[in-house]
C-alpha atoms as an extended CHARMM CRD file, in Angstrom:
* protein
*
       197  EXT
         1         1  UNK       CA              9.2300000000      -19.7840000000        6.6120000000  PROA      1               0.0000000000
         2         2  UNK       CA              7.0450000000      -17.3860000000        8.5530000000  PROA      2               0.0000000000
         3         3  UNK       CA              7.8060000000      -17.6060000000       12.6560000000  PROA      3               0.0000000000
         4         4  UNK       CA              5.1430000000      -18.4840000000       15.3510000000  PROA      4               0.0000000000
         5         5  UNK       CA              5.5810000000      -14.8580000000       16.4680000000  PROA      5               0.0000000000
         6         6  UNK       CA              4.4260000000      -13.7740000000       13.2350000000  PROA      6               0.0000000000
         7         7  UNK       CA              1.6280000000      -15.9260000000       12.5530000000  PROA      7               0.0000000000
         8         8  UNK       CA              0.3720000000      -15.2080000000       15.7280000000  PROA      8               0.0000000000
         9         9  UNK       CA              0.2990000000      -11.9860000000       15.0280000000  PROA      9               0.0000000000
        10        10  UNK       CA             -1.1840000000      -11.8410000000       11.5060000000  PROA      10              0.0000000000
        11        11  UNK       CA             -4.0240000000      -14.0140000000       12.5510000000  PROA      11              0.0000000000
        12        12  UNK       CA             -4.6150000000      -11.7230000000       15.5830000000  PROA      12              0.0000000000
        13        13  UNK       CA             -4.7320000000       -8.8620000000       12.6210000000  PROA      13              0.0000000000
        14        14  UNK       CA             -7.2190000000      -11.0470000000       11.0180000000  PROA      14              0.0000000000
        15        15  UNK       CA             -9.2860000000      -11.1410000000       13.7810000000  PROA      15              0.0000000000
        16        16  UNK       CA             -9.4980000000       -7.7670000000       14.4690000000  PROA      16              0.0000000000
        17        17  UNK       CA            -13.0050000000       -6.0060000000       15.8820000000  PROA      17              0.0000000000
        18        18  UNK       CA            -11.2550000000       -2.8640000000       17.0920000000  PROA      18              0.0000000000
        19        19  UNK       CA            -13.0270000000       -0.7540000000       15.1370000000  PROA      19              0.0000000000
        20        20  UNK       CA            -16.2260000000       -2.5070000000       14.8490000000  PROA      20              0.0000000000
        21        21  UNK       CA            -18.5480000000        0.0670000000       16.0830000000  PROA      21              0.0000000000
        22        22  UNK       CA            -17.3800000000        3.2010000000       14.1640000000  PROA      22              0.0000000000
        23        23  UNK       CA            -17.0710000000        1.2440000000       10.5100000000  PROA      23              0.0000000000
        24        24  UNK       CA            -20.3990000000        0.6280000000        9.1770000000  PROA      24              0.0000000000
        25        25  UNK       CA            -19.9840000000       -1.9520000000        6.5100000000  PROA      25              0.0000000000
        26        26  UNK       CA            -18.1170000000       -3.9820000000        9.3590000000  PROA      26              0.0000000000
        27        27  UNK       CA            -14.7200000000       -5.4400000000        9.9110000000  PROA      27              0.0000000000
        28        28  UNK       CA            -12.9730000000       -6.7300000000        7.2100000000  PROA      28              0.0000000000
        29        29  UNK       CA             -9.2790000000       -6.5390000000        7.4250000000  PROA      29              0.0000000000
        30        30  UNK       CA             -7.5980000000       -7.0690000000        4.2620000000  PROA      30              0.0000000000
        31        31  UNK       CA             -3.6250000000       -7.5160000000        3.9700000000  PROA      31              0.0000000000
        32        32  UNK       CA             -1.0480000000       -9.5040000000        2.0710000000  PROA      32              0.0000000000
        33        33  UNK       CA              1.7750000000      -10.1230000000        4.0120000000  PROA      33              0.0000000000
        34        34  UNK       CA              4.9960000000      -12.6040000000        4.3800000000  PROA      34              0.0000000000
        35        35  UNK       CA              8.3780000000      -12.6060000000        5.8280000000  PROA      35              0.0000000000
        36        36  UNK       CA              9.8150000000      -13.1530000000        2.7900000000  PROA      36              0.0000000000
        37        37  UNK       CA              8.4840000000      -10.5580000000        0.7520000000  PROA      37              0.0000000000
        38        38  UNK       CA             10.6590000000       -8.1460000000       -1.0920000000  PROA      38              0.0000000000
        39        39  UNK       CA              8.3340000000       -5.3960000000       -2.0020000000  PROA      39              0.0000000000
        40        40  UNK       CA              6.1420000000       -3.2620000000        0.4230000000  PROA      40              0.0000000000
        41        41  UNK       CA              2.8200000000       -1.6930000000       -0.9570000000  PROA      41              0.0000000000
        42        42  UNK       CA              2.2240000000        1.1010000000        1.9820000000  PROA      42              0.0000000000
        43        43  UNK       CA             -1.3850000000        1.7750000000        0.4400000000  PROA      43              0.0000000000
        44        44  UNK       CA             -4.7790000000        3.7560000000        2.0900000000  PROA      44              0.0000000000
        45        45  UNK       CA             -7.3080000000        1.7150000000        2.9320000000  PROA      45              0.0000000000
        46        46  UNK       CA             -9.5030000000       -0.7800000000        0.4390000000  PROA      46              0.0000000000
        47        47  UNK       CA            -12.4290000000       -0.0850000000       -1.2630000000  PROA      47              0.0000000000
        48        48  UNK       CA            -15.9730000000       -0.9370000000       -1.6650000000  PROA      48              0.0000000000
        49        49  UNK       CA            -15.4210000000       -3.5870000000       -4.1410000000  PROA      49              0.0000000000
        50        50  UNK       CA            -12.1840000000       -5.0550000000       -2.3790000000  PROA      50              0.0000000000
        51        51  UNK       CA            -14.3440000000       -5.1910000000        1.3340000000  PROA      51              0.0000000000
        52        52  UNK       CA            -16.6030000000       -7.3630000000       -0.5900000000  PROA      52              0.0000000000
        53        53  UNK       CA            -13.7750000000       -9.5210000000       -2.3070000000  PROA      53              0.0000000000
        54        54  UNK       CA            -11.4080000000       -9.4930000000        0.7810000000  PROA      54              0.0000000000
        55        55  UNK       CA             -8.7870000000       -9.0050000000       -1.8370000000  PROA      55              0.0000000000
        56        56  UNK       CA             -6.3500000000       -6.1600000000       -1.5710000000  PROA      56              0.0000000000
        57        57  UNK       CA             -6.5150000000       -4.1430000000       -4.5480000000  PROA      57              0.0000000000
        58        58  UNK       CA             -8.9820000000       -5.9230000000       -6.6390000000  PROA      58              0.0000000000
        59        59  UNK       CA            -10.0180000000       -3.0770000000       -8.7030000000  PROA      59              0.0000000000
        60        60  UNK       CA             -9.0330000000       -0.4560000000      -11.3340000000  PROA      60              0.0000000000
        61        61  UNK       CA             -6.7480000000        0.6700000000       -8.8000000000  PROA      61              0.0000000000
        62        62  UNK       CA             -4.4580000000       -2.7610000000       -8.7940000000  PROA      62              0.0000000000
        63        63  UNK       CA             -4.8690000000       -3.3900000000      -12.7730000000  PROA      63              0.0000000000
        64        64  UNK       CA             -3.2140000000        0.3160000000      -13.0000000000  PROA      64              0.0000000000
        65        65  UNK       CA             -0.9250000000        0.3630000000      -10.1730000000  PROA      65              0.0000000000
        66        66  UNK       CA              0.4450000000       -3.6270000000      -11.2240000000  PROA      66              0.0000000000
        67        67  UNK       CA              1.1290000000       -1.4330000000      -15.0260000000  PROA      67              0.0000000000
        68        68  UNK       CA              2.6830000000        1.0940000000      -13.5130000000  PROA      68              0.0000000000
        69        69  UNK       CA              4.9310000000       -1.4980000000      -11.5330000000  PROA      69              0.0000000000
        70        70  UNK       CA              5.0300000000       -3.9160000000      -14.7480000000  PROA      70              0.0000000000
        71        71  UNK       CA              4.2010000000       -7.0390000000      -13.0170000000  PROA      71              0.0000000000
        72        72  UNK       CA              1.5450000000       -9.8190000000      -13.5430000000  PROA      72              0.0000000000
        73        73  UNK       CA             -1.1670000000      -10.5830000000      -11.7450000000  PROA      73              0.0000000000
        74        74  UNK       CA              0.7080000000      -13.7420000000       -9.8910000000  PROA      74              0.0000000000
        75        75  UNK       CA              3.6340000000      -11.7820000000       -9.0670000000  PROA      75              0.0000000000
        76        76  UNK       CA              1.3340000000       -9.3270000000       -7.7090000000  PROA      76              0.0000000000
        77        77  UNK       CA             -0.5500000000      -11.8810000000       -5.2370000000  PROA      77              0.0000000000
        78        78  UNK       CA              2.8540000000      -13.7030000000       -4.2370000000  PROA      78              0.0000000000
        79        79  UNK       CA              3.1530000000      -12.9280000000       -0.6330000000  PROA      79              0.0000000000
        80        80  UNK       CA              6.5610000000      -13.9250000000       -0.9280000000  PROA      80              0.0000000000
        81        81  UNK       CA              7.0720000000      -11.1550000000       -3.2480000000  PROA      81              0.0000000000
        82        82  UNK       CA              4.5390000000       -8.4110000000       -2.6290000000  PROA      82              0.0000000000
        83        83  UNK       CA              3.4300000000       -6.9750000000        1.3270000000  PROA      83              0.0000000000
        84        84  UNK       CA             -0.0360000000       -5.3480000000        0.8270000000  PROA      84              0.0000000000
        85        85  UNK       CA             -0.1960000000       -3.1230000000        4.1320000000  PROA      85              0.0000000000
        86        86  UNK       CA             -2.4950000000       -0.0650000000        3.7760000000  PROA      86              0.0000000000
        87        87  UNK       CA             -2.7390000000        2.4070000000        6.5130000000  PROA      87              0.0000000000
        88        88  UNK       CA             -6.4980000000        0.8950000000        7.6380000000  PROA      88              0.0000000000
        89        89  UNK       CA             -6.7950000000       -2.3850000000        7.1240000000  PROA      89              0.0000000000
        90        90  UNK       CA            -11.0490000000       -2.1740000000        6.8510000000  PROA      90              0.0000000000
        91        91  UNK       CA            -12.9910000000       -0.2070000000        4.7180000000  PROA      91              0.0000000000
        92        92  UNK       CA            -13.8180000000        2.9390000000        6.1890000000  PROA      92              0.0000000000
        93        93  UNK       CA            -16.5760000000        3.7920000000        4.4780000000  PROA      93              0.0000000000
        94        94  UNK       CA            -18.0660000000        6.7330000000        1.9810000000  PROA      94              0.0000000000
        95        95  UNK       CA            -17.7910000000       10.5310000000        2.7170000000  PROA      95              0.0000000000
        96        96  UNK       CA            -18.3730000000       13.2510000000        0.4380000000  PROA      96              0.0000000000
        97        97  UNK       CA            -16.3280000000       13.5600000000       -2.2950000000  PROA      97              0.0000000000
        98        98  UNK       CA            -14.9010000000        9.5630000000       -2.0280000000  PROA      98              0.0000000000
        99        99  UNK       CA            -14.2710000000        7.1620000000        0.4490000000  PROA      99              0.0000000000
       100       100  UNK       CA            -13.3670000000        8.5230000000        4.1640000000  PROA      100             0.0000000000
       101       101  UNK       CA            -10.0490000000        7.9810000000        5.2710000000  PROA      101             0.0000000000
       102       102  UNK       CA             -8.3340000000        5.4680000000        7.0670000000  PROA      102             0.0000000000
       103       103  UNK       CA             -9.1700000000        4.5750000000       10.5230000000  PROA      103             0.0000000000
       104       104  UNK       CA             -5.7730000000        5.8670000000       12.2760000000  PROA      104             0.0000000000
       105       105  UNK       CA             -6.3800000000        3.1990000000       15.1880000000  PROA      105             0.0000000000
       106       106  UNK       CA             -5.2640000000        0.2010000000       12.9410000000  PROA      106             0.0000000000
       107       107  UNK       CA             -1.9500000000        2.1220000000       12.2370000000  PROA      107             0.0000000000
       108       108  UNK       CA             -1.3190000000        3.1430000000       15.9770000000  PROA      108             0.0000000000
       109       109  UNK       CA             -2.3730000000       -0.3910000000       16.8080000000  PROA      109             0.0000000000
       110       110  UNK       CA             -0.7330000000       -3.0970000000       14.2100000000  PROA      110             0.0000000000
       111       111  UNK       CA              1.5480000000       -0.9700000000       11.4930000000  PROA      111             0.0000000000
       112       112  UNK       CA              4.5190000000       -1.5690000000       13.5360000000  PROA      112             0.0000000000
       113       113  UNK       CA              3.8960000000       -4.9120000000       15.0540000000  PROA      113             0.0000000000
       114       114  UNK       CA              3.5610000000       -5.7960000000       11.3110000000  PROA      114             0.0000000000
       115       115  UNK       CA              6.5640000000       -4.0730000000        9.7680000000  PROA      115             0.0000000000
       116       116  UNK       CA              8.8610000000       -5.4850000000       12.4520000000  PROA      116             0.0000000000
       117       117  UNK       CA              8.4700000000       -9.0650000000       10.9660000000  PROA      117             0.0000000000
       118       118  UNK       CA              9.3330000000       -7.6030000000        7.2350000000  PROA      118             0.0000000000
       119       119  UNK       CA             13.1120000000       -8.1440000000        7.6270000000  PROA      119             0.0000000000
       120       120  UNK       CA             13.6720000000       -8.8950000000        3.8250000000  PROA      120             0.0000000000
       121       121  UNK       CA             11.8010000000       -5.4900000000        2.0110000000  PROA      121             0.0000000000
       122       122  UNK       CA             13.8840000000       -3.6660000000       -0.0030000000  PROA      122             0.0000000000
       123       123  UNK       CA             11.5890000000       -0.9160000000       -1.2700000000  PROA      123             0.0000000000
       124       124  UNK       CA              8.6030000000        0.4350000000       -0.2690000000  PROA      124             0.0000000000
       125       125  UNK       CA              5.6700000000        2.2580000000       -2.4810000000  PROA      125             0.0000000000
       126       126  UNK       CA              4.1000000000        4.6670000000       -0.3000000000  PROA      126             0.0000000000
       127       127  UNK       CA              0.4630000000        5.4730000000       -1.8980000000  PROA      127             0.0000000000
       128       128  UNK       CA             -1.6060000000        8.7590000000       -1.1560000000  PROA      128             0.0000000000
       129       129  UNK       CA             -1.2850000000       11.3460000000        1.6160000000  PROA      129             0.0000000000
       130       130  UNK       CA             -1.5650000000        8.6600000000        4.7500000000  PROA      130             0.0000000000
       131       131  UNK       CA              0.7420000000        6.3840000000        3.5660000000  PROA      131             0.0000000000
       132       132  UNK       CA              3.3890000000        9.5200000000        3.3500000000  PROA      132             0.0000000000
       133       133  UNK       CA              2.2570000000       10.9080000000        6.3740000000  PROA      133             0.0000000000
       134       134  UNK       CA              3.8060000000        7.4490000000        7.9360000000  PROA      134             0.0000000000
       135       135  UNK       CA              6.6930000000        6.5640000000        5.9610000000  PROA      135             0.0000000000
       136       136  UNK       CA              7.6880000000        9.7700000000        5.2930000000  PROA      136             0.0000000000
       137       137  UNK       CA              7.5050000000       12.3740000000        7.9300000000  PROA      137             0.0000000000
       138       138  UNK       CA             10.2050000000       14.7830000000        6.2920000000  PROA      138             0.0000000000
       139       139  UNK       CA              7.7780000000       15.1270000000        2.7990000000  PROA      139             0.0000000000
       140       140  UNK       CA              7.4240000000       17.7960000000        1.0320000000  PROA      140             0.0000000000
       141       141  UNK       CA              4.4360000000       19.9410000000        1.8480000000  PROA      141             0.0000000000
       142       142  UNK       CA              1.7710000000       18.6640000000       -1.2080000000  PROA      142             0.0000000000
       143       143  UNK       CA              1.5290000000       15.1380000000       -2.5000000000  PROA      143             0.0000000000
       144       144  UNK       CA              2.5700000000       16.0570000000       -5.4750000000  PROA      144             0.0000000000
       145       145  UNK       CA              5.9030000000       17.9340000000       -4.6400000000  PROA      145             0.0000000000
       146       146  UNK       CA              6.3230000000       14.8810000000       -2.6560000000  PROA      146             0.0000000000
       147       147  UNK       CA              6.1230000000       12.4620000000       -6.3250000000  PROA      147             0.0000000000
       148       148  UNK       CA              7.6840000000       14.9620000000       -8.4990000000  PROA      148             0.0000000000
       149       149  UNK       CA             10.9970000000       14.8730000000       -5.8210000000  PROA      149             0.0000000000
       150       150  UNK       CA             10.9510000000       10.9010000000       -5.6760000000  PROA      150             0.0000000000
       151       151  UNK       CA             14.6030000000       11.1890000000       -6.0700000000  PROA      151             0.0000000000
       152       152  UNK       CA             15.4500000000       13.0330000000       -3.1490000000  PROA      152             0.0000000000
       153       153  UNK       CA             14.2360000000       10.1000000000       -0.7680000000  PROA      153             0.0000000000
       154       154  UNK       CA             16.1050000000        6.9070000000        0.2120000000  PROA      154             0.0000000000
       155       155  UNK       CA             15.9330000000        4.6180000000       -2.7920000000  PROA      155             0.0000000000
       156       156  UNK       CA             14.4460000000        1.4550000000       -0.5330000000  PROA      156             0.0000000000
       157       157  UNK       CA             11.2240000000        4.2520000000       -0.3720000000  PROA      157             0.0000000000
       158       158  UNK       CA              9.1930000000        5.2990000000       -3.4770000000  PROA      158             0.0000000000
       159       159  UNK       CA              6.0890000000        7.7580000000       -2.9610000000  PROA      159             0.0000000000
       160       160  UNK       CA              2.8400000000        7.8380000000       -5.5870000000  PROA      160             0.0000000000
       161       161  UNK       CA             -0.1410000000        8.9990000000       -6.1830000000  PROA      161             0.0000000000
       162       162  UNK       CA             -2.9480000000        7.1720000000       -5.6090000000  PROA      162             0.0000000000
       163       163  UNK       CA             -3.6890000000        4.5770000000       -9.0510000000  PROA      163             0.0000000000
       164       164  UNK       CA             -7.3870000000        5.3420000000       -8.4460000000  PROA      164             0.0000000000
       165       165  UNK       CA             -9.3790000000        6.3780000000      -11.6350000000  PROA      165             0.0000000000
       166       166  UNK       CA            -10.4740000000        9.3550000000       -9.5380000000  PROA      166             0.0000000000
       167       167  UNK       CA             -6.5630000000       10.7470000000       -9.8440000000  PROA      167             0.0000000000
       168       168  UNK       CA             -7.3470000000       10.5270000000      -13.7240000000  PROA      168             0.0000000000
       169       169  UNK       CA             -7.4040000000       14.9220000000      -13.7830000000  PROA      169             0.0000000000
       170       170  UNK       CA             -3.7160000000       14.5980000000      -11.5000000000  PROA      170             0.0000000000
       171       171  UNK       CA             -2.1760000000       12.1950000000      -14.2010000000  PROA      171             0.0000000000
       172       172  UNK       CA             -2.9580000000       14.8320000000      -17.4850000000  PROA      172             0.0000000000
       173       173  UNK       CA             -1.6330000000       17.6370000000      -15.2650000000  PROA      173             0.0000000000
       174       174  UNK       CA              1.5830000000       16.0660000000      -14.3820000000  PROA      174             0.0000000000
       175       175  UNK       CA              2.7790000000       14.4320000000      -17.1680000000  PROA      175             0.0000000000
       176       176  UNK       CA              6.4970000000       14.1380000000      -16.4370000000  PROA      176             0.0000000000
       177       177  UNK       CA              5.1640000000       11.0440000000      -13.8460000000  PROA      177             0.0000000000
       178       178  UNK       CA              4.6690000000        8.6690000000      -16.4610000000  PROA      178             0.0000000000
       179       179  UNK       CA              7.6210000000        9.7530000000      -18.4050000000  PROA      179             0.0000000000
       180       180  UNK       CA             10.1320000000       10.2110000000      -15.2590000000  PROA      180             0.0000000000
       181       181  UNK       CA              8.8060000000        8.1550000000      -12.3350000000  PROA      181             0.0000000000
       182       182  UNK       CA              7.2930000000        4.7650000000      -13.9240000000  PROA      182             0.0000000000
       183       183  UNK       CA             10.4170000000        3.9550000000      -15.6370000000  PROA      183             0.0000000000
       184       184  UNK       CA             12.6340000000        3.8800000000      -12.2570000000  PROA      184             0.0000000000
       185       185  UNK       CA              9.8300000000        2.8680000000       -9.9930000000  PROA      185             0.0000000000
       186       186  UNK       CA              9.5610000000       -0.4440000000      -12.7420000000  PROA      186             0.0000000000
       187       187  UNK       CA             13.9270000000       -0.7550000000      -12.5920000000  PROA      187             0.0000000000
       188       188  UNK       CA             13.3500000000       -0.0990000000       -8.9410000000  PROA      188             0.0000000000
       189       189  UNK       CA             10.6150000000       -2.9010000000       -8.1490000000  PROA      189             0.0000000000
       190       190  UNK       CA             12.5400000000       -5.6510000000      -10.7820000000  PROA      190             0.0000000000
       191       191  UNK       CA             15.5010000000       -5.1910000000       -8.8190000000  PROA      191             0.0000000000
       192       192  UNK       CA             14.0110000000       -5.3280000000       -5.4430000000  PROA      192             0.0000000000
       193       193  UNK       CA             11.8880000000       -8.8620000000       -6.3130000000  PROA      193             0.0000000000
       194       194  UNK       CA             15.4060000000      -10.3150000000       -8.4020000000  PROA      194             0.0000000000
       195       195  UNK       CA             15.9730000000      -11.6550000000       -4.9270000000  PROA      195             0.0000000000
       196       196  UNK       CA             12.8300000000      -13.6300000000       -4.0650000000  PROA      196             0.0000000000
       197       197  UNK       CA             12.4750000000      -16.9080000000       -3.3160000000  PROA      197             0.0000000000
């Protein structure tokens, strides 16, 4: 059962407007999040498609990163399973060559607020260079040295690539991910969720 402390907070996260006058599509924040969930998604920030939806990961992004993680839909958008916290919770927008980075104020300002009221998460997929840039300070010095030495990091913490169709070139070039990481990342999330309510 989620605390007054924490629904304060979430609905104060909601409500956000911090950043209204440098995003130009507007506020949206978009999070899942529950004290009870097992499972920590540590992501960017959304998308063009999921601002519009207000659903996190309600692209070609979630259908391949819920494959990767071999989970359905539902389990996927149980908030007693699965935290949804990307780095900015709006979308920031377009730049050149893809959508602009996360806003770092809504990290500074709510990541750990947020993560504080997570007592029960026993692993964590951090996704793309911000996420690991947070979670995991000590990295190694390229995203994917980072992947490819998964197994060198606490086991509650899992880095990836980002399951955008844009990483399509990174996936053919680094085949050993599908072959080495997606079978422990899949033992790794089906252990972590055995224990959900």
């Amino acid at each position: 059962m989620a605390s007054k402390a924490f629904t304060t907070l979430v609905t104060s996260v909601r409500a956000c407007t911090l950043c209204s006058d440098t995003l130009e599509n507007g506020v949206r924040p978009v999070l899942q999040v529950h004290p009870d969930a097992r499972v920590l998604i540590a992501g960017q920030a959304p998308g063009s498609k999921v601002h519009a939806s207000g659903i996190p990961f309600d692209d070609a992004s979630g259908n391949r990163l819920r494959e990767w993680m071999k989970i359905d839909y539902d389990t996927f958008y149980d908030e007693k399973h699965i935290a949804i916290l990307p780095m900015g919770f709006c979308y920031p927008g377009k730049g050149r060559s893809g959508d602009l980075p996360p806003v770092p104020l809504c990290a500074q300002t709510w990541r750990n607020k947020l993560l504080k009221l997570l007592p029960n998460i026993e692993l964590t997929l951090v996704i793309g260079q911000y996420a690991m840039a947070w979670h995991l300070p000590f990295r190694d010095k390229t995203l994917t040295d980072t992947v490819r030495n998964w197994a060198s990091y606490d086991n509650r913490v899992m880095p990836l690539p980002h399951p955008s169709p844009r990483n399509n070139i990174w996936l053919k070039k680094n085949e050993w991910f599908e072959r080495d990481v997606l079978p422990e990342l899949r033992a790794r999330v089906a252990n972590a969720l055995q224990g959900s309510s």
